[in-house]
C-alpha positions as CSV (number, residue, x, y, z in Angstrom):
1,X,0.0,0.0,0.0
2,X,1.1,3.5,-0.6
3,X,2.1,5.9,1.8
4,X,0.0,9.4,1.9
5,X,0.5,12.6,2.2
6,X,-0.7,12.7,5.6
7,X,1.3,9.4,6.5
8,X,4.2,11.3,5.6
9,X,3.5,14.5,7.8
10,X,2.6,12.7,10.6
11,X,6.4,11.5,10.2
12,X,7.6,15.1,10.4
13,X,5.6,16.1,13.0
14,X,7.9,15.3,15.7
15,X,11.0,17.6,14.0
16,X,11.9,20.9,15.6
17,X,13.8,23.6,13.2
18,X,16.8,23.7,14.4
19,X,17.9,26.8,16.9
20,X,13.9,27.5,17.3
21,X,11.0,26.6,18.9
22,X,8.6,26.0,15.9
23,X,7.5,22.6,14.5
24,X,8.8,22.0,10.7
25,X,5.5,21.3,9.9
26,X,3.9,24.6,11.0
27,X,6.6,26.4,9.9
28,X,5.8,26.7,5.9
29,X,9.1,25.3,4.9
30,X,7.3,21.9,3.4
31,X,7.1,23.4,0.0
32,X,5.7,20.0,-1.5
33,X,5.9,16.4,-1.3
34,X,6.0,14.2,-4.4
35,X,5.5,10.4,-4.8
36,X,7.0,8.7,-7.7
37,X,6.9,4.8,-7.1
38,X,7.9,4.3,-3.8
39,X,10.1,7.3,-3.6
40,X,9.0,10.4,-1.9
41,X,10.4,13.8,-3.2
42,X,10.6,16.3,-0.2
43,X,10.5,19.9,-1.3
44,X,12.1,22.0,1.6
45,X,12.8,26.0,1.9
46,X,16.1,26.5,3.7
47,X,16.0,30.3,3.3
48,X,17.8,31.9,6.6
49,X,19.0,28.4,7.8
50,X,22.9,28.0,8.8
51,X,24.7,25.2,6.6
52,X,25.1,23.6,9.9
53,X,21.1,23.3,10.8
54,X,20.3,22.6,7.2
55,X,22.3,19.4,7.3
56,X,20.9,18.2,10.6
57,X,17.2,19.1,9.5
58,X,17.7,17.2,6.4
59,X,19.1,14.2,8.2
60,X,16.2,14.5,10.8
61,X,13.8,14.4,7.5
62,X,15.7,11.6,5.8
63,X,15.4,9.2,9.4
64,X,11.8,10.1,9.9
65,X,10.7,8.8,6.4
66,X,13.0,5.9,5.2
67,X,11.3,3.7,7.5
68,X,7.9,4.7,6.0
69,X,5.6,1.6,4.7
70,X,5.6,1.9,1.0
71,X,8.6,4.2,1.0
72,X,12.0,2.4,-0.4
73,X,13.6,6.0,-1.2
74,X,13.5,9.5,0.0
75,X,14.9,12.4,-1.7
76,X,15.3,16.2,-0.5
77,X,15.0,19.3,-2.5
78,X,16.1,22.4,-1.2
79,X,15.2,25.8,-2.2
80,X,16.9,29.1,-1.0
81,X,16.2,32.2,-2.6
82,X,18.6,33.5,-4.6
83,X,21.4,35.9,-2.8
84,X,25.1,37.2,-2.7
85,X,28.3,35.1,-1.4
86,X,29.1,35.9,2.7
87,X,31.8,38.6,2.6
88,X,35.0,36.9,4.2
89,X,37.7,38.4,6.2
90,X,40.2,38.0,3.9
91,X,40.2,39.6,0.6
92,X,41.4,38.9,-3.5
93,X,38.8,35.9,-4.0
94,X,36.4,36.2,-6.8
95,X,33.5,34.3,-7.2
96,X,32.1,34.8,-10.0
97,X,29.2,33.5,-12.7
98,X,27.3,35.1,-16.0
99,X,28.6,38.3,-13.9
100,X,26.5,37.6,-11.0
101,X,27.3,36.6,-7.2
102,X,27.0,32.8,-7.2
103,X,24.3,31.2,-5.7
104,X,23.1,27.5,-4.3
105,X,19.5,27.3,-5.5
106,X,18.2,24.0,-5.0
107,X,20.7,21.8,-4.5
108,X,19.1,18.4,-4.8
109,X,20.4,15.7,-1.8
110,X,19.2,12.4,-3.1
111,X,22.4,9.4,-1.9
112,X,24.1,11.7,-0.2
113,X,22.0,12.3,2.6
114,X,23.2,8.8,4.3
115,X,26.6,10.1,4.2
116,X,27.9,11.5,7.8
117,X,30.1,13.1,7.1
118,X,32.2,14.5,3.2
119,X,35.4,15.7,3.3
120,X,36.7,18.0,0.4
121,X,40.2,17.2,-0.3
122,X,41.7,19.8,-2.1
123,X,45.1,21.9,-3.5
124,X,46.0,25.2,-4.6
125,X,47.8,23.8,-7.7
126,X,48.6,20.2,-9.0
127,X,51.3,17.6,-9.1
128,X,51.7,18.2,-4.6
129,X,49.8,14.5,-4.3
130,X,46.1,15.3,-3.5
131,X,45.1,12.2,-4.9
132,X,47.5,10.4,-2.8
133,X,46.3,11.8,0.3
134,X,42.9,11.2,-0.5
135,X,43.8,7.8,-1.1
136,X,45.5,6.7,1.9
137,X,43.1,9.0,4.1
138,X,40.4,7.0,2.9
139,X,42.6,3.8,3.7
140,X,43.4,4.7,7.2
141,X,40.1,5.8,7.6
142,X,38.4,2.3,7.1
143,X,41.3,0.7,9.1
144,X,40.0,2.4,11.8
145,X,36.8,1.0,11.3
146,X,34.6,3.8,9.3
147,X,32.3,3.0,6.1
148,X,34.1,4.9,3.7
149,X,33.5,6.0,0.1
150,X,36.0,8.0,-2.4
151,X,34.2,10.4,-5.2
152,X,36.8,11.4,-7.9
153,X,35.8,15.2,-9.6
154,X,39.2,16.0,-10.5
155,X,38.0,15.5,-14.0
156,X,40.7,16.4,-16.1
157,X,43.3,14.3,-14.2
158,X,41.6,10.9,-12.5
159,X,44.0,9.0,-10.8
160,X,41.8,7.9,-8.3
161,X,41.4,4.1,-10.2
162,X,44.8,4.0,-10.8
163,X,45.5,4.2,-7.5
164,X,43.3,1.6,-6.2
165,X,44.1,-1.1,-8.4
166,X,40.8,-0.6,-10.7
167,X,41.6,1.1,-13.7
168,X,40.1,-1.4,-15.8
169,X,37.0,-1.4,-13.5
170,X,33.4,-0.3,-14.6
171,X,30.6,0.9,-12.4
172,X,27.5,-0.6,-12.4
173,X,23.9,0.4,-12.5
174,X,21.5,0.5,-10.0
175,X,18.5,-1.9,-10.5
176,X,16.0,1.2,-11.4
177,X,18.4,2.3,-13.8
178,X,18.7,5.4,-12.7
179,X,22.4,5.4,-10.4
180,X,25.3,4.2,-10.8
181,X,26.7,1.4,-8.3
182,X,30.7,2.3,-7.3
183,X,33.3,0.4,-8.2
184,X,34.8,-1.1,-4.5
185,X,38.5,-2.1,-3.9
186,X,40.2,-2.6,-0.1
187,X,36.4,-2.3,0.9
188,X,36.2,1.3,-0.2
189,X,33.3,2.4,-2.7
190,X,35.1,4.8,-5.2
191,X,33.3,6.7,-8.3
192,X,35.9,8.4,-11.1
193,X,35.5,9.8,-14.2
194,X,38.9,7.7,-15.1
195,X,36.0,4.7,-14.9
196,X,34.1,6.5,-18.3
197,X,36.5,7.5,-20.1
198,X,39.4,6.0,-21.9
199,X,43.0,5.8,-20.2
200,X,44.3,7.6,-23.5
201,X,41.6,10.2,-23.7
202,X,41.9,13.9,-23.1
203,X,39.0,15.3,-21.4
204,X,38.4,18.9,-23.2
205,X,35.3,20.3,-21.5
206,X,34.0,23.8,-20.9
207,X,32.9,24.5,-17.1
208,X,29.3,23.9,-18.1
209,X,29.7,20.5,-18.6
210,X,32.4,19.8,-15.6
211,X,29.8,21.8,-13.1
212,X,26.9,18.8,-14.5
213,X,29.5,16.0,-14.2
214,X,30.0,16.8,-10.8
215,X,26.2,17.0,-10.0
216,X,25.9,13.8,-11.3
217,X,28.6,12.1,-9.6
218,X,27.2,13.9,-6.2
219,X,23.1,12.8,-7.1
220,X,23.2,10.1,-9.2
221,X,26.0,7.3,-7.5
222,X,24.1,4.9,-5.2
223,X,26.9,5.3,-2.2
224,X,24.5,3.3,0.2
225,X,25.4,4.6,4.2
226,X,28.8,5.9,4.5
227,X,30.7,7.6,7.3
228,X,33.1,9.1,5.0
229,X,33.2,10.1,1.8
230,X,36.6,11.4,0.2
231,X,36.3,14.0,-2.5
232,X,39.1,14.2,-4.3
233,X,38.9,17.6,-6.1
234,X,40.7,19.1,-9.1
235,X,43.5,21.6,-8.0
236,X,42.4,25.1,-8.4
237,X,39.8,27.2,-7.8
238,X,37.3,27.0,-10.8
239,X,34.0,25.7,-12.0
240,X,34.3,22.1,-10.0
241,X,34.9,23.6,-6.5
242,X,32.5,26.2,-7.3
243,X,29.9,23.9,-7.8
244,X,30.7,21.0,-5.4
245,X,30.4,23.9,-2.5
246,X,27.5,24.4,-4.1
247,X,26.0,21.6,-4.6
248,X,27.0,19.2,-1.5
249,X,26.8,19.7,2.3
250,X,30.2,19.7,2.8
251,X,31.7,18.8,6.5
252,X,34.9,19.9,5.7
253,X,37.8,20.4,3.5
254,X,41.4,19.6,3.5
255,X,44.1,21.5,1.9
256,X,47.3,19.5,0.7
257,X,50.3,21.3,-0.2
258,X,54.0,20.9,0.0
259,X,56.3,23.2,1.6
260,X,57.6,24.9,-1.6
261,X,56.4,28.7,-1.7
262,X,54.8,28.1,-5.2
263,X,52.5,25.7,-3.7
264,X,52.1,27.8,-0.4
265,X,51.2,30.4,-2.4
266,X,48.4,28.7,-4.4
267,X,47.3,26.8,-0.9
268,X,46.6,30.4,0.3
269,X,44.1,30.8,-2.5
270,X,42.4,27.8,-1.8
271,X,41.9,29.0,2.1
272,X,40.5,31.7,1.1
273,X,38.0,30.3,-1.1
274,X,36.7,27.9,1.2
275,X,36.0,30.8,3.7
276,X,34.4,32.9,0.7
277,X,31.8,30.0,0.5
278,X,31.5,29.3,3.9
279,X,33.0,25.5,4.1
280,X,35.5,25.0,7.0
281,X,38.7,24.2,6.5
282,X,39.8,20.9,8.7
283,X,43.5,21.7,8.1
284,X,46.4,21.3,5.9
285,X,48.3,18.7,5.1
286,X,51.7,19.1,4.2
287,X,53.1,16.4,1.4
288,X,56.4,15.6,0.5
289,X,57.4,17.8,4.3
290,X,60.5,15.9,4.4
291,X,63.1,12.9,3.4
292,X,64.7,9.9,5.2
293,X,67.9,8.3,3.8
294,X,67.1,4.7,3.2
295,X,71.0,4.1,4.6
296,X,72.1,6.5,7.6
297,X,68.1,7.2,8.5
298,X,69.1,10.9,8.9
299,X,66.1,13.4,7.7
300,X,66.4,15.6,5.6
301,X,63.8,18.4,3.6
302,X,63.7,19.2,0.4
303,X,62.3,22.6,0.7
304,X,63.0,25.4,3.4
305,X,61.5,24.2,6.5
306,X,58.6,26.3,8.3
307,X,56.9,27.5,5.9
308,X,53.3,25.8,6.2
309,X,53.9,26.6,10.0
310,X,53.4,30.1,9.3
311,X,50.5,29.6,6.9
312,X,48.6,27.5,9.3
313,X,49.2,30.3,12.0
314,X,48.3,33.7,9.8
315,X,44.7,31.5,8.9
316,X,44.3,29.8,11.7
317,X,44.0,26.6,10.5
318,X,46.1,23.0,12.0
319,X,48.4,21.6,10.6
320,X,46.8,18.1,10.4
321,X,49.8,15.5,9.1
322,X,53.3,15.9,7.4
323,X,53.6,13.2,4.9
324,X,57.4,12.2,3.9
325,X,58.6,12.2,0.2
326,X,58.6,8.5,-0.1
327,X,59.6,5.8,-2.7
328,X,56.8,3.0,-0.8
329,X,54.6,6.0,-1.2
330,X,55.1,6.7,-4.8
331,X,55.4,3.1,-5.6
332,X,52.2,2.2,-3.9
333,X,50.7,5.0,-6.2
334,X,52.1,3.5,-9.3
335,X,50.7,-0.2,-8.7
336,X,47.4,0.0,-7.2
337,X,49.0,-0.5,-3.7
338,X,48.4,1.9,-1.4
339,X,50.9,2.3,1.6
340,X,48.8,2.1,4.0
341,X,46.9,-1.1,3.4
342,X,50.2,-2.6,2.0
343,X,52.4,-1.4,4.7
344,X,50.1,-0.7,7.7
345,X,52.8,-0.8,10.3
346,X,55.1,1.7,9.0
347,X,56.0,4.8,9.5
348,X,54.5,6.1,6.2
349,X,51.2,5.0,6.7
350,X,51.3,6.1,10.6
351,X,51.7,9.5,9.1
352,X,48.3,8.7,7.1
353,X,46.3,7.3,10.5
354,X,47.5,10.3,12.5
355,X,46.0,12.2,9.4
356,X,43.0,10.2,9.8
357,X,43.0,10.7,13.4
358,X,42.7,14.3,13.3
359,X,39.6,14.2,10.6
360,X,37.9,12.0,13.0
361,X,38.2,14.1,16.2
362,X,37.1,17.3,14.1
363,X,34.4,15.5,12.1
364,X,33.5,12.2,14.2
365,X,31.4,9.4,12.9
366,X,30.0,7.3,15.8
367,X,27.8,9.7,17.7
368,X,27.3,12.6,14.9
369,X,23.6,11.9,14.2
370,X,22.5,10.6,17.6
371,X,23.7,13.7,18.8
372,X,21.7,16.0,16.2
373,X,19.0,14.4,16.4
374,X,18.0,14.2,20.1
375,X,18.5,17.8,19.8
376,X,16.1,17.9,16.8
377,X,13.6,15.7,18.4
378,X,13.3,16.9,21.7
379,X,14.1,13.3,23.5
């Protein structure tokens, strides 16, 4: 039997808005409610809502109604009227579209709202081994016993299969036709545009089409419940950040960088940004910090030391894990091996779980939506 309308309202009768005293359903912000199957399409308005209490309302939604009779899916559509970027403290960052202020206008959260918690991984400029990081962060990470999941945007450089040991891998479709099912390797769910497109193809695309790939990857993969998911973005600051800021309810990001002033430089930019749009910044990361001689053990650094020291301390920011310049490392990279689940006992990979460490005590996985919700529900 179908659920109702009213079946359905009497599910969200028990949800508070966040920081208020007023029911969500006397509050106007059920815009509509749409039944297609046996999914039910929640149409919410978010306007004057923190990022924070939008995430836990839509959680509280989500856990009312997915144990509905008749009710296999639920899906949440936000609308927020249209309005300018925050002003940050830090000036020089343009955010800019069709010469207008951006603006998130219904985002839609469909798989993603059973995610805990999704970590932006992120760099100022390329080659300073994001995707490294975001592979063996997402390796520690499930060593430590989290459900983890790693979405690949950087579009126009995948490594993310590679990596993994799947490059020859191809996602699969969900039985409604409508998702795709990730590819899984070490027991971590990983979607990649390197899985749609050939190893020797270019991928020449104008923002337009990048901003719709990353939608897609962020609406249309059935992740399932995950306590982490890893996105491993393209270096920069364009039209794929942009949009995943957007477009996802973002816990955090991480900047990697290494200690060169070039990258430092770039890494800056990327702070900034993520304050522009309002997504915390975890930390950074810095890669290749330093070097240890496989003979007389003596370390060594390949750039001037203290430089991310003094970045972390004019932002304000941690400095979450220094990552050595390491042939297991690179190698690992190379063959589909990842240090960390091929070495778990070294020092490399320490340097990865006392990475993974400090994402869990800033973002933490076990209590996170017990937590929001009592508050939610009033119990």
């Amino acid at each position: 039997m179908a659920t109702d309308h009213d079946a359905v309202m009497a599910a969200l009768s028990g949800i508070t808005i966040p920081n208020s005293e007023t029911k969500l359903v006397d509050s106007g912000r059920i815009k509509d409610l749409e039944f297609e199957d046996e999914e039910v399409i929640i149409t919410l308005n978010m306007d004057e809502i923190t990022r924070e209490s939008r995430h836990a309302l839509e959680d509280a939604v989500m856990r009312a109604t997915e144990g509905l009779d008749g009710i296999d899916d639920v899906s949440i559509e936000v609308e927020m009227a249209e309005q300018e970027m925050p002003s940050a403290p830090d000036p020089g960052v343009s955010v800019h579209q069709a010469g207008k202020p951006a603006a998130a206008v219904k985002p839609k959260v469909t798989s993603l709202s059973k995610i805990k918690n999704l970590i932006g991984i992120a760099s100022g400029k390329g080659g300073v081994g994001k995707s490294t990081v975001s592979v063996n962060l997402a390796m520690a990470l499930k060593a430590k016993g989290a459900r983890v999941g790693i979405c690949d945007i950087d579009i126009y450089g995948p490594s993310i299969p590679i990596q993994m040991g799947v490059a020859q891998a191809k996602p699969g479709v969900s039985s409604d036709q409508k998702r795709f099912q990730p590819v899984e390797a070490y027991g971590v769910k990983i979607m990649s545009i390197g899985f749609l497109v050939d190893d020797d193809t270019p991928v020449i695309w104008r923002g337009p089409i990048v901003s719709s790939v990353v939608k897609q990857f962020l609406d249309d993969v059935d992740w399932g419940e995950l306590d982490y998911l890893v996105i491993d973005m393209p270096p920069g600051t364009g039209d794929a950040q942009l949009t995943l800021t957007q477009s996802a309810p973002l816990t955090g990001a991480v900047i990697v960088t290494t200690p060169s002033e070039l990258a430092l430089v770039d890494a800056q930019k990327g702070l900034q940004m993520f304050r522009k749009v309002e997504v915390p910044v975890l930390g950074l990361v810095e890669n290749m910090s330093y070097y240890v001689c496989g003979h007389c053990g003596e370390e060594s650094q390949p750039f001037n030391k203290g430089r991310t020291s003094r970045l972390t301390e004019q932002f304000e920011v941690p400095l979450l894990a220094r990552i050595p310049l390491d042939h297991d490392i690179q190698r690992g990279s190379d063959e589909g091996r990842p240090v960390v689940a091929m070495q778990p006992n070294s020092p490399q990979a320490q340097a990865f779980s006392d990475l993974a460490d400090g994402i869990i005590e800033k973002c933490p996985y076990e209590e996170k939506k017990n937590g929001l919700l009592k508050g939610l529900f009033g119990r």
